[in-house]
N, C-alpha and C positions, 0 to 999 in steps of 0.2 A: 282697515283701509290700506289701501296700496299707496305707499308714498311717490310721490308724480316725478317722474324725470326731469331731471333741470334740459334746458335746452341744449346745453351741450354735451359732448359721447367720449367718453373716454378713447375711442378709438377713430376721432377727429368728424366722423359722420355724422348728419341732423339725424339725431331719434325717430323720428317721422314724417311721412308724406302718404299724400293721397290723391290719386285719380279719378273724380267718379264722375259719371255721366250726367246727372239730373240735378238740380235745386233740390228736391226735394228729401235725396239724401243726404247732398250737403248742409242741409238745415238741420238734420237728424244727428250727424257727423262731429260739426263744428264745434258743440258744445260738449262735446265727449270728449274730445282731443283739447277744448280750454282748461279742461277739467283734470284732464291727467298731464295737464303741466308742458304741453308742447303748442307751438307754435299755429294759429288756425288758416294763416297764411298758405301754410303747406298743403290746404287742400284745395286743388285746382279743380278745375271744370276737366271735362275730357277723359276718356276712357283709358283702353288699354294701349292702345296705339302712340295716344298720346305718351303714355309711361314712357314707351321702348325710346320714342323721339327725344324723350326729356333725358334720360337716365343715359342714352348712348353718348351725349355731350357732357352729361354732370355726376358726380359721386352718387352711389346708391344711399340711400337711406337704411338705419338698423330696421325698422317696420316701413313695410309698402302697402299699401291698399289699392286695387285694382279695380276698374270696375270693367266686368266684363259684358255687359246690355248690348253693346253696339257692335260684338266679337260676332263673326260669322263660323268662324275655325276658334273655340276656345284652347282648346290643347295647343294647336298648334301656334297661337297666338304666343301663349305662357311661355311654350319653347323659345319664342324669340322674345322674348324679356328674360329668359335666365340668360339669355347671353352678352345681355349688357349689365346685366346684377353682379353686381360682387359676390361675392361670396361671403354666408352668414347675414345677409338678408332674409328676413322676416317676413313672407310674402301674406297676405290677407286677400282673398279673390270675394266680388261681389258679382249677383248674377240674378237673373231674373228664371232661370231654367230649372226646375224644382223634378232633377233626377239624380236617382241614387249612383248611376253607372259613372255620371259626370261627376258626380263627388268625389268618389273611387279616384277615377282616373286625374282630377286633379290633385287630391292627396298622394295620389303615387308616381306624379310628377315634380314633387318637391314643396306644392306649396304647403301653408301651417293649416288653415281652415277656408269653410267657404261659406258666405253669409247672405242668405236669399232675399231679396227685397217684398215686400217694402221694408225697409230697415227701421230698427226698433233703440234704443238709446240704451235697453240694460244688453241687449246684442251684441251690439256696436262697442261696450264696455267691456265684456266678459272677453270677447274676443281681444279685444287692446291689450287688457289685463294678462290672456293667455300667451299671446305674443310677449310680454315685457316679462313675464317670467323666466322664457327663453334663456334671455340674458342674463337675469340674477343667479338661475340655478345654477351648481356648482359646475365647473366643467371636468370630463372626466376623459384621458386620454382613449384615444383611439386603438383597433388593434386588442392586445392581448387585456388592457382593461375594460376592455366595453363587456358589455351587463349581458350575457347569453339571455337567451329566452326561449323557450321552448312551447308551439300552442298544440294543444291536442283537442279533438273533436272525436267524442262518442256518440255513434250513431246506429239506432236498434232498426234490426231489417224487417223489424214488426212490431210491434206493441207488447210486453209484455214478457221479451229478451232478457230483460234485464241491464238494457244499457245506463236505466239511471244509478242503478245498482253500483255498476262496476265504474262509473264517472264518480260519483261521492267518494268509493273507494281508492279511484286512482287519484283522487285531490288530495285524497285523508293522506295517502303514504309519500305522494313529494312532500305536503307539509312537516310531515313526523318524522318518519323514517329518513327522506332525506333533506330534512332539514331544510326545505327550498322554497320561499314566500311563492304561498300559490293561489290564482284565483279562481272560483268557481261559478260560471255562469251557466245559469237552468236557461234556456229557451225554452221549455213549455210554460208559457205565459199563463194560462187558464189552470192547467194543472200541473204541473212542475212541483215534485217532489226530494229537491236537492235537500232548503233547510227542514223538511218533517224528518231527511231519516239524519240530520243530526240535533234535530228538538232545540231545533230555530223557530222564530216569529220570520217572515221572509221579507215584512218591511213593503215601504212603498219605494226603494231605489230601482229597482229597473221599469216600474211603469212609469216613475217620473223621468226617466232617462229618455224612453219610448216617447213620451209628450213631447220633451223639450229638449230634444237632440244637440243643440247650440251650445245648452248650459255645461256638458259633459267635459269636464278635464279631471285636475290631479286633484284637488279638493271635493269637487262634486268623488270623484272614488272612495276618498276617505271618508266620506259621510255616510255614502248611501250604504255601502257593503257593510253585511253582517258578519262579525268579528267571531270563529269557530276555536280557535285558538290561535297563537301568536303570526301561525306562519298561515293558516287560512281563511281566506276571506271568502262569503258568498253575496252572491246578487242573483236575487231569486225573486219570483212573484204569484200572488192567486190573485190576479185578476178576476173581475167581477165576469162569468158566464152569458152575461146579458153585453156585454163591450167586446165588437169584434174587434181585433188587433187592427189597430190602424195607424201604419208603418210602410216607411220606404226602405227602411232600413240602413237608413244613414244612423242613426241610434247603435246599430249592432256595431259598423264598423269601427263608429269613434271610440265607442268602449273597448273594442280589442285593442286600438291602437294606444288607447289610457293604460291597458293592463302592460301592452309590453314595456311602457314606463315604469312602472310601478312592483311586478312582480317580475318574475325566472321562470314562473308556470303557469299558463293559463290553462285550465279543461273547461272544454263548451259541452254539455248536455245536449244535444243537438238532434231534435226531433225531427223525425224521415221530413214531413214536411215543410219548416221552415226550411231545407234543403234545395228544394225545391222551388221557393218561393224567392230565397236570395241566396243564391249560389256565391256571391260575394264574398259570404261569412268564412268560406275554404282558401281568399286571397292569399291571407298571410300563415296558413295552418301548418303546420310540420308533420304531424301524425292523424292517419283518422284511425280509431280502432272500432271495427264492426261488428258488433255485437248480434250472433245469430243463436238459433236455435239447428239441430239435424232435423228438421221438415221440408215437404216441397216446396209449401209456404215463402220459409225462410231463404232455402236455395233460389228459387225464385228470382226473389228480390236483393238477394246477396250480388245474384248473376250485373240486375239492371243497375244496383248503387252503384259495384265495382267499375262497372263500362261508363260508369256518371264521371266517377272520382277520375278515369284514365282520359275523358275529353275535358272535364271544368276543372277541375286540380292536381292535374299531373306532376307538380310538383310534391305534394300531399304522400308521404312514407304510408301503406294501407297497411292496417294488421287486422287478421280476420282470427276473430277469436267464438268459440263454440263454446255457451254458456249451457247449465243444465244438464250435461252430458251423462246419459246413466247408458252403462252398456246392456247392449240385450233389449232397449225398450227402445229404441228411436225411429223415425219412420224411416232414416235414408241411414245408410251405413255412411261410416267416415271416409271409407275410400269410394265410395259413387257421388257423395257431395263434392269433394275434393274434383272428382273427374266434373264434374255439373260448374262448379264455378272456376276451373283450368288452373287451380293454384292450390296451394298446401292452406290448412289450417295452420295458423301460427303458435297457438293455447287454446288448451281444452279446461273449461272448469266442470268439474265433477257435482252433480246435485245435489244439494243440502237442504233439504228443505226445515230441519231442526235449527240450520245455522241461522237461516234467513229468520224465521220467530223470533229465534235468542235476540240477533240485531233491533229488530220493531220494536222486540218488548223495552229493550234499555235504550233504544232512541240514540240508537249510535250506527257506524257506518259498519257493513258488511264484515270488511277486515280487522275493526276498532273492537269488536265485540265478540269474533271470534278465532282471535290470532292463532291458535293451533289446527285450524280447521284444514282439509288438503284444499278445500276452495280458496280459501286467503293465501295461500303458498302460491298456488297459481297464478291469484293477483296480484302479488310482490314482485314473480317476476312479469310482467306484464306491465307494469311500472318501470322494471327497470331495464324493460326491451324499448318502450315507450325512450328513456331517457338518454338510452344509446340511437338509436332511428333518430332521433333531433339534434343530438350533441357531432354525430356525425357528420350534418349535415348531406344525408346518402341520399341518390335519388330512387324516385321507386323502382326504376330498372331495377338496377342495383340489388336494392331491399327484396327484390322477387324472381331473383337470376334462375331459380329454379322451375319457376311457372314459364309456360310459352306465352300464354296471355292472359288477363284478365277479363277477356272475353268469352263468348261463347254461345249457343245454343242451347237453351235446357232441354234435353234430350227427357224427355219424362218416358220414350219408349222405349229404351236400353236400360232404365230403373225398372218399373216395372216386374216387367220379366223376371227380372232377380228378385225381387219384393215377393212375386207369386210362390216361385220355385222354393224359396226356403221355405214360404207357409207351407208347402204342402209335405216336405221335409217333416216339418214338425208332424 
């Protein structure tokens, strides 16, 4: 149990207040706030408005709770209550709008969480509870001590690339090789194969994440993720085939924002399309690396992710990496894919198909099982081009100064041709 704050703050401020619109939350409200030791006084009638009018004449409080039902402009509203907040305010937003975008954008304007009505008394708790942590946890200076983090997102331009392949592997080697707590989240809900290829049980933490999006902070992490060794952690799932995902995706993003608390490395397994579905998940992402195949297929879709990545996460470092590569046997040569998606291959991994057995058979990660292999070389570095692309901080410009764009037309008639001409060579 969480020991309850005495009414008074070490830094002169009331521990808490509250704005809400309705009885009926304040009836929900009241006895949470008797409960964890604060004053029930402090919960007024009145909304958001109300806040700005109160808080502009009197000290903020360490936790605020808002209520925003009666907000016409939410964002905009918030804006003008951070301007009367002090600073190190604990904002808590209430809201009757059950959208993911509005989530987003409230979390990425400052506040802690956002808690949808009708409001629920372990809700209402969990959230208190995660706001008052705030303040107990240690504080750690700013600048040159603050905790890097770097998130990477693996995403296969078809089925069957290899991107989950080379995501377990790139988690295996921040955690081992460079010694870097790293998390590893499967998005293939249904079939996601993170914990099989390190002979994991995959648990019920991310379907109960998915359920109950609210409950997810630093405790809810420590439980739910299955422990790989010291420095990796996964959250992974098989969902029952018969349960369609039923998700806004406010789950996905409060967990990346738990992981940058908590580890230095997140990699997302990031299936084409949940991509698609919430582009969000690329908010906070530093690196994508895409995982293709040399087919038309692949070039393709290389073409329309890359034009994806350069309008929804232009800040997102791209590495485009060519998995499987056997010379002499691929449909498109390296220099006509290269012309097809207007940019350089970054890594080429060579075909093993002996390596990838040896790994299934011992139930260990691609690189784990076969460290001499020239495939695992390739994905060493590939990790630690990953770890430079983040620590950087470069933008894609930058990272792709050599490409004109990452756009283009798949020209499938200027392939062709060439595809003929050599057959008939031979």
């Amino acid at each position: 149990m969480n020991a309850p704050w005495k009414a008074g703050s070490p830094n002169g401020r009331d521990p808490f207040a509250a704005f809400i619109c309705d009885e009926a939350a304040l009836d929900v409200l009241r006895p949470v706030v008797i409960e964890m030791g604060w004053q029930p006084e402090k919960c007024a009638k009145g909304g958001l408005r109300n806040a700005v009018q109160s808080l502009s004449i009197t000290a903020s409080p360490n936790i605020l709770m808002v209520d925003l039902s009666e907000s016409g402009d939410p964002l905009n509203d918030i804006n003008a209550l951070a301007e009367v907040c002090e600073p190190g305010t604990v904002v808590i937003a209430v809201g009757q709008v059950n959208d993911v975008r509005l989530y987003r954008d409230l979390l990425a304007s400052g506040i802690h969480d956002y808690l949808l009505k009708p409001l629920s008394s372990s809700q209402v708790r969990d959230a208190l509870v995660g706001a008052q942590t705030v303040f107990s946890a240690p504080k750690t200076a700013d600048g040159a001590n603050a905790k890097r983090h770097i998130s990477t997102a693996v995403v296969g331009t078809r089925g069957g690339v290899g991107a989950s392949t080379l995501a377990t592997s790139l988690a295996w080697l921040f955690a081992t090789d460079h010694r870097m707590p790293t998390a590893l989240l499967d998005l293939d809900v249904h079939f996601g194969t993170g914990a099989l290829a390190l002979d994991l049980e995959p648990g019920r933490g991310l379907t109960d994440a998915i359920d109950n999006p609210s409950r997810i902070d630093g405790l809810f992490i420590e439980r739910a993720m299955i422990r790989a060794n010291d420095n990796l952690a996964i959250l992974s799932a098989e969902a029952p085939i018969n349960a369609p995902l039923m998700t806004d995706g406010s789950a996905f993003v409060q967990l990346e924002e738990e992981f940058r608390h908590a580890f230095e490395m997140t990699v997302i397994d990031l299936p084409r399309n949940m991509l698609i579905n919430f582009p969000h998940l690329l908010a906070d992402v530093n690196v994508v690396v895409l995982a293709t195949e040399m087919t038309l297929a692949s070039a393709r879709d290389a073409i329309r992710i890359l034009s994806w990545l350069k309008t929804n996460a232009p800040h997102a470092v791209p590495l485009v990496v060519a998995n499987k590569v056997q010379p002499g046997a691929s449909e498109i040569s390296k220099a006509d894919f290269e012309a097809s998606i207007e940019r350089k291959i970054n890594y080429q991994i060579p075909f093993d198909q002996r390596a990838a057995v040896n790994a299934a058979k011992l139930g260990q990660t691609f690189v784990d099982a076969n460290k001499s292999a020239k495939a695992a070389a390739v994905i060493r570095d590939i990790a630690a081009g990953v770890i430079g692309s983040g620590a950087e901080d470069a933008s894609p410009a930058a990272a792709t100064s050599s490409a004109k764009s990452l756009l283009g037309k798949f020209d499938l008639k200027a392939i062709m041709p060439k595809k003929k001409a050599a057959e008939a060579v031979d």
